[in-house]
N, C-alpha and C positions, 0 to 999 in steps of 0.2 A: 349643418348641425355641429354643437363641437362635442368632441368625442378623445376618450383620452384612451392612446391603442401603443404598441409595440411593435417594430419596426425591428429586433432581433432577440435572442434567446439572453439571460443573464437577467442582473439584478435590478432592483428595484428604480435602479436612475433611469432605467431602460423606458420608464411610462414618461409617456410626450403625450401631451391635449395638442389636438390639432384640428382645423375644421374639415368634417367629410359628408361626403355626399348624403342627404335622407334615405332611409331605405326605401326601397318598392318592393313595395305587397303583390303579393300572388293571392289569387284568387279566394285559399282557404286558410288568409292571414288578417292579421288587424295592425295596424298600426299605433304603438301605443307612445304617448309624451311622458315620459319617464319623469317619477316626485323622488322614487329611491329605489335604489339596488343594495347589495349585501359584499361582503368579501367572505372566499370562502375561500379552503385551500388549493384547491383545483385552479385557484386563481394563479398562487406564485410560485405552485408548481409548475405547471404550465409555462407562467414568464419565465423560469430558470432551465427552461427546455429537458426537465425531465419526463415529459407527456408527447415529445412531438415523434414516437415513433407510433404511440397508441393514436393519437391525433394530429397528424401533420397537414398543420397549415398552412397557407400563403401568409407572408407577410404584406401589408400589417394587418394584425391583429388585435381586436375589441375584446377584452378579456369582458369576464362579470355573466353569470351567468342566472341570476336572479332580479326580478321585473316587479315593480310595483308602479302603476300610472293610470292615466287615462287616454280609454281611446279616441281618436284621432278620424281614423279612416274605416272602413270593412272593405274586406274583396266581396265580389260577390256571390262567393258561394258560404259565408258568413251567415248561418242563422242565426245562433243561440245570443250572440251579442250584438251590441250598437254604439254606434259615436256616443260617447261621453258617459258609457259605463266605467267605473271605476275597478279595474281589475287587479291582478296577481298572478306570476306565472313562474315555472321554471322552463326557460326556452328550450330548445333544442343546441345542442352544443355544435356552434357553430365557428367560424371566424370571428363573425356582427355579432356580440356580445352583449351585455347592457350597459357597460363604462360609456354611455350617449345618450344623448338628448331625447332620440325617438331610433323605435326596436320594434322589428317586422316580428312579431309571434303568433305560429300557428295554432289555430281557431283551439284542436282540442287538448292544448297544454294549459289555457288559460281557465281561471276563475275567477266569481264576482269576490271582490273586496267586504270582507265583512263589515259593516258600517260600524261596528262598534269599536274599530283600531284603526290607528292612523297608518299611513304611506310605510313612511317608518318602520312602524311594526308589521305589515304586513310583505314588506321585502327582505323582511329578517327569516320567513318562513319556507320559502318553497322547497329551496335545494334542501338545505338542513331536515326541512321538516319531512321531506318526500323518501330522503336517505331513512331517518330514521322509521317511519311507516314499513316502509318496502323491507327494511330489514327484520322489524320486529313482526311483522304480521303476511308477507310475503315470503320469507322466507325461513323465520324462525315457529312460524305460525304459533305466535304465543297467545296463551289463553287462563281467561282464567283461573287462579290460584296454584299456578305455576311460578315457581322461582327462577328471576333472570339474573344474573349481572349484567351490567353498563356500566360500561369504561370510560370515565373524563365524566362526568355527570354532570358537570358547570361547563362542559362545553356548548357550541352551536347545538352538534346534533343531538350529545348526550340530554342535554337540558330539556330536549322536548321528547324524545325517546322515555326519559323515566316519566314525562306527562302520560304520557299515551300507554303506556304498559301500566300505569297505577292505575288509569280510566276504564281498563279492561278488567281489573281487579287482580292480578298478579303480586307478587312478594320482590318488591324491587331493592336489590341491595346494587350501591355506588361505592368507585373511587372517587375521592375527591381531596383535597386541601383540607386540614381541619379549620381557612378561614371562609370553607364555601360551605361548611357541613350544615348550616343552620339552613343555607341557602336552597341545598338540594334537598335537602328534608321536605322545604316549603312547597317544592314541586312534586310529592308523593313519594321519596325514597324513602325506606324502611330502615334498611341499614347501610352506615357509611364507613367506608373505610379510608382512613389517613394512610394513602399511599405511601405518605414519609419515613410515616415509624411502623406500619404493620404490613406484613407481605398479607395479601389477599389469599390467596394458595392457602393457608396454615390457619385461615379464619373460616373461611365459607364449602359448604360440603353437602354432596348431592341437588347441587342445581341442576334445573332443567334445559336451560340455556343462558347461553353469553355472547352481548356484543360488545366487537369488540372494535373499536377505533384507534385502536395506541398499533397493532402488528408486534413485530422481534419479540423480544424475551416475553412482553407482557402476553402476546397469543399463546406462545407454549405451556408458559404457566396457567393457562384460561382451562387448559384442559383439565385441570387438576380441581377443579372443584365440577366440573360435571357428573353427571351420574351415569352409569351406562346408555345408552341409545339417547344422552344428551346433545345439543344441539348447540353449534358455534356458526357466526356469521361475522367475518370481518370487512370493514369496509377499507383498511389500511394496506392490508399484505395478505396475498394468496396463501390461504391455510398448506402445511407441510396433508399431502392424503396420508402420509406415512406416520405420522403422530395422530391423529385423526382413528387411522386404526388401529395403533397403539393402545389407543386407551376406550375404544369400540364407541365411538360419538361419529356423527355426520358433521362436519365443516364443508363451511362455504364463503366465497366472495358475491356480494354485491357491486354493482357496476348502476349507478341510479336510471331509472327510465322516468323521462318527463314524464307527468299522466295528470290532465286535469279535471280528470272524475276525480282520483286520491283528493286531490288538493281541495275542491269542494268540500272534500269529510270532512278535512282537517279544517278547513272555513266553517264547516260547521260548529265543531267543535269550540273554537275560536268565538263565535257568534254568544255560545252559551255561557261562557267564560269557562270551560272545562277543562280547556286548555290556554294561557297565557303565550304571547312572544315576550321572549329573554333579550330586550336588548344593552347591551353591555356599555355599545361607546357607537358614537356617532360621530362621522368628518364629512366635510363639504365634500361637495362633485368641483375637482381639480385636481391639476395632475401632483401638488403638496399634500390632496385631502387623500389622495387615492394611496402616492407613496406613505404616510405618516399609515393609514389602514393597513398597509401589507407589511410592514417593519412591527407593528401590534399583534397580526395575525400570525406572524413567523415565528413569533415569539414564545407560541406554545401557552400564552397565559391571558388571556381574555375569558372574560366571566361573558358568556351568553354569547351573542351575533354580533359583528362590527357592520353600523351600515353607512351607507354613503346617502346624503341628503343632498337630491338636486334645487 
């Protein structure tokens, strides 16, 4: 199969397409023929070897850790699916990646493809989407008519984070660009703030929680619009416990767990049109389409998910 993988730690020239072996399934895996994968930042993190003490792998390495295709094979101890169901998954983080043609994913990370979105859109969802789920309802346990901040709100995971807290009925205020405001509006934010010209801090007061994606300055200041025994989840940088008790809030880090019961919801969701995928920009499966994705992604300014179209 050909498969575009990393052979050493560093930049972006480092991604080589090269042909590798098909995977073998184990018995509580499927084999899936990949239509599209996502880029996420786990991705060039990872390549620029700032991950490989948390994750150290052999080289080489299949970066991509988001799955949209059909399957191929079952092991058999495989029930719930079959040859030529159309799935979605967020795999297990492994070496074998999704940057390839076909990806061994265990039985219960995966879900069915909701028929009413393409390959495309549904490899735009898992990682992003599962991050944001797990943080706002896992471990922010927001509810409600409860007030949250969401940090980057035109991002991958912001974008569907303020889906999913407006769906629960919450008072969702975003960071955003004053040229994504109309944008994030459209996906249930209430109030936006132009990062540019207005500090958040000196705007918003007595929230209940904040997530937060950006870490340094912008988590410290996150504290400052909570209200006492308010609640902080960052997925960027380990909250200081010492600020945290400062201002008498609980903070926390998120570290995502595959899970494809979650990801069902959020198919659900998906199904009903209650939730949209935000897809931004799309480049071929090569190792031009992959690097020209990760130079976008680094960038700090993609509106929605970057996906790769095999």
């Amino acid at each position: 199969m050909k498969a575009v993988v990393i052979n050493q730690y560093g930049g972006k020239e480092h991604l080589q397409e090269v042909q590798f072996p098909d995977p073998i399934i184990k018995d509580h895996q499927v084999l899936v023929e990949m239509k599209a994968t996502s880029i996420n930042p786990i991705d060039w993190k990872l390549r620029e070897g700032y991950l490989k003490e948390m994750l150290p792998f052999e080289f080489p390495i299949i970066l991509g850790w988001d799955a949209a295709g059909i399957i191929k094979k079952v092991g058999k101890a495989v029930t719930k699916f079959k040859v030529g169901d159309a799935v979605f998954a967020r795999p297990d983080t492994t070496r074998f990646g999704t940057y390839a043609e076909f990806v061994a994913i265990d039985e219960d990370k995966l879900a069915l493809k909701p028929e009413n979105i393409s390959y495309v859109e549904a490899a735009s969802i898992p990682l992003a989407g599962l991050t944001a789920w797990q943080g706002l309802f896992d471990v922010l346990k927001l509810k409600a008519g409860e007030k949250v901040l969401i940090h980057a709100g035109a991002g991958g995971v912001g974008s569907l984070a303020i889906q999913f807290a407006h769906h629960v009925g919450a008072y969702v205020a975003t960071t955003a660009s004053k040229e994504n405001e109309d944008f994030v509006k459209s996906l249930g934010a209430d109030e936006v703030i132009d990062y540019r010209t207005t500090a958040f801090e000196d705007v918003l007061l007595n929230y209940d929680a904040v997530y937060d994606t950006m870490g340094g300055e912008i988590q410290s200041k996150s504290y400052k619009v909570l209200k006492k025994d308010g609640r902080l989840v960052s997925i960027a940088s380990y909250p200081s416990t010492e600020e945290a008790e400062l201002y008498g809030v609980k903070a926390g880090f998120l570290w995502l767990e595959p899970n494809g019961k979650q990801l069902a919801e959020i198919g659900e969701l998906l199904k009903t049109g209650d939730v949209k995928a935000i897809v931004g920009h799309v480049f071929p499966f090569s190792e031009q389409g992959i690097k020209d994705a990760h130079a976008l992604s680094e960038s700090h300014h993609a509106r929605g998910k970057i996906v790769i179209k095999f």
